[in-house]
C-alpha positions in Angstrom: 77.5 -96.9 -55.0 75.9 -100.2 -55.9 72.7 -98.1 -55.6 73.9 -96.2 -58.2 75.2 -98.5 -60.1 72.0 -100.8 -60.5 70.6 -98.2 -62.4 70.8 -99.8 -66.1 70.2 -96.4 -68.1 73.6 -94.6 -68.6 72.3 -91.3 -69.4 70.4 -91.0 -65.6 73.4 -92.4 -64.1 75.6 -89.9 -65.3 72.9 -87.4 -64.8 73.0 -88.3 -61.4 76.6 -88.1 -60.9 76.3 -84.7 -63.1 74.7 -83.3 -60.7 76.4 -84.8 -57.8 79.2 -83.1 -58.8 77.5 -79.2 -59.2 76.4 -79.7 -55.3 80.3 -80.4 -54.6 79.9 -84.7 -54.1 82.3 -86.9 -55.6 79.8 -89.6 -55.8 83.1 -92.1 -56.5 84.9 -90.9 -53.1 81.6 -92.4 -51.0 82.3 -95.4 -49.1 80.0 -98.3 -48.6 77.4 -97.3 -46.5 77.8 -93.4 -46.1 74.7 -91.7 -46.0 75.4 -88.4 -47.5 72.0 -85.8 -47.7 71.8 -85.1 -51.3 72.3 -81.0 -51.8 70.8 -78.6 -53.9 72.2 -78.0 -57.2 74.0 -75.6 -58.0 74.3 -73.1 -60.8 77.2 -70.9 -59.9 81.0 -72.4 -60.2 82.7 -71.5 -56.6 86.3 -71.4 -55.6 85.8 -73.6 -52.7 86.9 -77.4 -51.7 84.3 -80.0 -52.1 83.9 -80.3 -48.4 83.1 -76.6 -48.2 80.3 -76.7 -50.9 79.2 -79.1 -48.9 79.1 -77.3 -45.8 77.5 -74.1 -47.3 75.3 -75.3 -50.3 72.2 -74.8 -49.0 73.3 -70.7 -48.0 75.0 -71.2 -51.9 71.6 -72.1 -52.6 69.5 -69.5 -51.2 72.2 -67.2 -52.5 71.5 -68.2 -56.1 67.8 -67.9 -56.0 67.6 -64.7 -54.0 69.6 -63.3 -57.3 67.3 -65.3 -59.3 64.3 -63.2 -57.7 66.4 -59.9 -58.2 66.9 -60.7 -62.2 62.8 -60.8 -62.3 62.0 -58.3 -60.0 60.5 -54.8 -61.1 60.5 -53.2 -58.3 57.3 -53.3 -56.3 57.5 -56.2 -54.0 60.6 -57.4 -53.3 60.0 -61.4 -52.9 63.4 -61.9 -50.5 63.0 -63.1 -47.0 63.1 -61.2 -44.3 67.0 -61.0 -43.7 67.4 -59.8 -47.4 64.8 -58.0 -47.9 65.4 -54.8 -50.2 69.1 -55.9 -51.2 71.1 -57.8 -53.1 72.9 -60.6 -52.0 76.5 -62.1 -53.5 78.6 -64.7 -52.5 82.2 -64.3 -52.3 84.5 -66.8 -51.7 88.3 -67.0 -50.2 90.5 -68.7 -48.6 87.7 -72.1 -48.5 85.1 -69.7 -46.7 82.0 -67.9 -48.3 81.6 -64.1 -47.1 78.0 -62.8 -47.7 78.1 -59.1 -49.5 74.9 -57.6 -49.3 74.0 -53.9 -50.6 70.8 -52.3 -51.5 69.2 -53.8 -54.8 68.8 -51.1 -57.4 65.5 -49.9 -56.8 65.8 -49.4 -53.5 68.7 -47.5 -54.9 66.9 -44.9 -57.0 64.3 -44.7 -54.7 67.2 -43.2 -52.2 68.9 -41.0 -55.4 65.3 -39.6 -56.2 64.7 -38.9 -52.5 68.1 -37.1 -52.4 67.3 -35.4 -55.3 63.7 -34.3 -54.3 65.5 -32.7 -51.0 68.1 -30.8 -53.1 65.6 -29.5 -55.4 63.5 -28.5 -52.2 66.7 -26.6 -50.9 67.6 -25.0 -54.3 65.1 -22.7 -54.5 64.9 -22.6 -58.3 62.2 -21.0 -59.5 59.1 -23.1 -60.4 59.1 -21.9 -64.1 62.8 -23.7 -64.6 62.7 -26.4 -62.6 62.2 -29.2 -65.5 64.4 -27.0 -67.8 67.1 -29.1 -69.6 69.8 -28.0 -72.2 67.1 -28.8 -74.5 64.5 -26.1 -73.7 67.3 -23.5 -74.4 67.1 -21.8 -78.3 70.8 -21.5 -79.1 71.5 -18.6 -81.2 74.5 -16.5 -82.2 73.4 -14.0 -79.3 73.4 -16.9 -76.6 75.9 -19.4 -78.0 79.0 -18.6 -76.2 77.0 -17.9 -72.9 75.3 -21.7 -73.2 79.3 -22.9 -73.9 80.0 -21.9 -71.1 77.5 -22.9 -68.9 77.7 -26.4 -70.4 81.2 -26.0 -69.2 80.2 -24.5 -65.8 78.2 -27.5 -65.0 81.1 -30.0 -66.0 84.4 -28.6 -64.1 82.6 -25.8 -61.6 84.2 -22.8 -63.3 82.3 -19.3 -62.2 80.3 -17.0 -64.6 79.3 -13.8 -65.0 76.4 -13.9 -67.4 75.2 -10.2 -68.4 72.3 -9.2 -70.9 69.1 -6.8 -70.8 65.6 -7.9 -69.4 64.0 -11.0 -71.2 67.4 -12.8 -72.7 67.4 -15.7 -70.5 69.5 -15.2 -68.1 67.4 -17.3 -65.4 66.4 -19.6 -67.5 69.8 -20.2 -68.2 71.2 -20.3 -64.3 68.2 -22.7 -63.6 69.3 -25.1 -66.5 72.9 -24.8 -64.7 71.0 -26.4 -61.7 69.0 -28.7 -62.9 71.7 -30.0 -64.4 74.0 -30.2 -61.2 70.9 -31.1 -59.3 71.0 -34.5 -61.9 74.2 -35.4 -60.8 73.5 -35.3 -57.1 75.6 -31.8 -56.6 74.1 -29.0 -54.3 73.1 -25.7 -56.0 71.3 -22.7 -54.1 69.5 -20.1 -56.5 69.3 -16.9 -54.9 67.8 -13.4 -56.7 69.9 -11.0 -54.9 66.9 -8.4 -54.1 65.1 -11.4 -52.1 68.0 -12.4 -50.0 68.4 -8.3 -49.3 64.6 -8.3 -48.2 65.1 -12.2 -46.2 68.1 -10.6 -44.0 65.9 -7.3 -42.9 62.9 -9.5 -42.6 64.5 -11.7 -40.1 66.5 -9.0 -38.5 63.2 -6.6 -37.9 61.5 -9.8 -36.5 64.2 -10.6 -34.0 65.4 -13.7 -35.8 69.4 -14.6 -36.9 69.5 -12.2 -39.7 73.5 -13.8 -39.9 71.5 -17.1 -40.2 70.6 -16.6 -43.8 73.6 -15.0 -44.7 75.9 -17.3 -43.5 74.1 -20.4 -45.1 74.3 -18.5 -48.9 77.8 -17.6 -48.3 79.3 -21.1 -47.7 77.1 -23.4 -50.7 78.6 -24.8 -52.6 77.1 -23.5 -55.8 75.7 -19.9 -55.3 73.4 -18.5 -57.8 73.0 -15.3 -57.4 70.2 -13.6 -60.1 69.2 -10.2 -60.7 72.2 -8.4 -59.3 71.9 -4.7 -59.9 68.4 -5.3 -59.6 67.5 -3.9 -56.2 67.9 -0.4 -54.9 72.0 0.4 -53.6 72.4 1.0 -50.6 76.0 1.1 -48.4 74.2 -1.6 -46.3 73.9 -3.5 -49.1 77.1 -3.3 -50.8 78.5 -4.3 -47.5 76.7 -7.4 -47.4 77.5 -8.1 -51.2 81.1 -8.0 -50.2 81.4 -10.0 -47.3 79.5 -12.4 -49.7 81.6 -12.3 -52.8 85.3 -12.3 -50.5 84.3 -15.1 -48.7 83.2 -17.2 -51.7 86.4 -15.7 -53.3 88.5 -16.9 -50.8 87.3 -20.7 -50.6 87.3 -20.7 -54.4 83.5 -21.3 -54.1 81.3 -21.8 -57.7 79.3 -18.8 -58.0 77.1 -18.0 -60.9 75.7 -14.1 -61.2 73.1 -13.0 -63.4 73.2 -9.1 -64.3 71.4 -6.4 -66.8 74.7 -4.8 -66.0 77.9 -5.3 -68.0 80.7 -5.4 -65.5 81.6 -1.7 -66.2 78.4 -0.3 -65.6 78.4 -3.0 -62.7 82.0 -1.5 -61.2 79.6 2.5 -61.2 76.6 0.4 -59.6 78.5 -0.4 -56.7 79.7 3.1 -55.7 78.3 4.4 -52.5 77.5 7.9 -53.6 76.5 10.9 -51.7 72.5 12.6 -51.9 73.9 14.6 -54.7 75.4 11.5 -57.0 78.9 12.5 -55.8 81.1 9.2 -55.0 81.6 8.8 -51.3 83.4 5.6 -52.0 85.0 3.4 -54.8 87.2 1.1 -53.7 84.7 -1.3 -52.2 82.9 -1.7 -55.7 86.5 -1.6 -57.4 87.1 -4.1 -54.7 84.0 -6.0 -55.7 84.0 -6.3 -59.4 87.4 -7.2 -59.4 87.0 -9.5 -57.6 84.3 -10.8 -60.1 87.0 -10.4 -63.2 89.4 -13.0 -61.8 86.6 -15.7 -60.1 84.4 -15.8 -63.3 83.9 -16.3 -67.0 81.6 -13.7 -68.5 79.7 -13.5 -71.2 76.7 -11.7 -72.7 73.3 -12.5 -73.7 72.3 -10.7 -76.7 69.3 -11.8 -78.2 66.0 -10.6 -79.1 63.5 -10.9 -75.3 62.1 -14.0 -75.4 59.7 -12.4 -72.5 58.6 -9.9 -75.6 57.8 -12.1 -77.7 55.8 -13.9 -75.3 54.0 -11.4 -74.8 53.4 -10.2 -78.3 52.0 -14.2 -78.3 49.8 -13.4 -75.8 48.3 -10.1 -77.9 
């Protein structure tokens, strides 16, 4: 203390005991003689005794200017030692003890989210044409507008569609917005055309693979997409596969998104197995089917001009 005192400039002294104070030492409490190593200051205010930020003011310390670092960093060499390196540290205090929380620092974060989302867009399958396609690439128009409501919808609270319209009304384009946008938020999609997943289950069946492989991993996602139905040639085989698909999604209340040139009436006579002279052999399973369809998903149609048309008339 007398050292302290002998100083003859008030400001420094109280400076000094300022500061004293921050690193948690009550400069007045010292007794004659007491050698006390002078700590680091300290910018945070802790819930701790004065003994304690004692104790712990130089971890305190290293705490504050790890954070320091983090506030300046832009994320291409994090400057931490070697215990916190890529994370943020925080101090948290209770009951007179300081708890370390450490988590990974926000770039290191994103880094993870975009590598998350590189690998579901890998497994999504959407076609290459879509796959930067936001709400923004879409031309609303009276012919699409309740169709892009509802996809807009789709994406927010998983509800099921049906979307319907001829060739060239942008129906894909419309699905791959759906997961694009889903993809965004970190959700699983799987776009599927229907007539591909047909040819992928013979393929692998006539090459001796799992042909129930395939199958079984588009039944259970957790958004289907399934594009083009109506597309490919029937076939009872394939009807039989479309069912087991569409009950099972049914039954474990599954999102599932179809794309058709068919409405669903013309979708219901699609479905029928028919004999070599066009008689129906069976209608119940596509009754079974499309009804199926009517009480899973919202439908609506796209009726606009083809935008594929006019591309091409572009191209002329």
């Amino acid at each position: 203390m007398q050292a302290l005192e002998s100083i003859e400039d008030w400001d420094i002294r109280e400076y000094v005991r300022s500061t004293a104070r921050k690193c948690g030492v009550n400069l007045d409490n010292l007794t004659k003689g007491e050698v006390v190593p002078f700590p680091r200051p300290l910018k945070g205010v802790y819930e701790l005794s004065e003994a304690k930020i004692r104790e712990y003011n130089r971890e305190l310390a290293e705490v504050e200017e790890a954070q320091e670092q983090c506030s300046c960093c832009e994320g291409c060499s994090c400057q931490h030692k070697d215990k916190w390196k890529n994370l943020m540290v925080k101090a948290e205090c209770w009951n007179d003890e300081v708890h370390l929380a450490l988590n990974n620092c926000k770039f290191t974060q994103q880094k993870s989210r975009d590598k998350k989302l590189k690998s579901l867009m890998e497994a999504a399958h959407i076609p290459e044409k879509y796959r930067e396609d936001t709400w923004e690439d879409l031309t609303i128009q009276q012919g699409n507008m309740r169709a892009v409501a509802l996809a807009k919808k789709a994406v927010q609270d998983g509800r099921s569609l049906y979307l319907w319209g001829k060739c060239g009304t942008g129906k894909t384009k419309l699905t791959s917005v759906i997961a694009n946008e889903r993809l965004k938020k970190g959700l699983p999609v799987l776009f599927v055309s229907l007539p591909e997943l047909y040819s992928g289950i013979k393929a692998n069946f006539e090459k001796g693979g799992n042909s129930r492989e395939l199958l079984e991993l588009v039944k259970k996602a957790e958004c289907l997409i399934l594009d083009d139905m109506g597309a490919s040639n029937r076939t009872e085989w394939s009807v039989g596969i479309l069912q087991e698909l569409v009950d099972y999604r049914y039954a474990n209340d599954l999102q599932t998104i179809i794309t058709s040139n068919n409405s669903m009436a013309e979708m219901k006579s699609y479905l029928v197995i028919r004999d070599k002279q066009g008689k129906p052999i069976d209608e119940k399973q596509s009754a079974r089917i499309t009804s199926r369809f009517e009480e899973m998903c919202h439908m609506a149609k796209l009726d606009t001009p083809s935008f594929r048309q006019k591309q091409e008339d572009i191209l002329r």
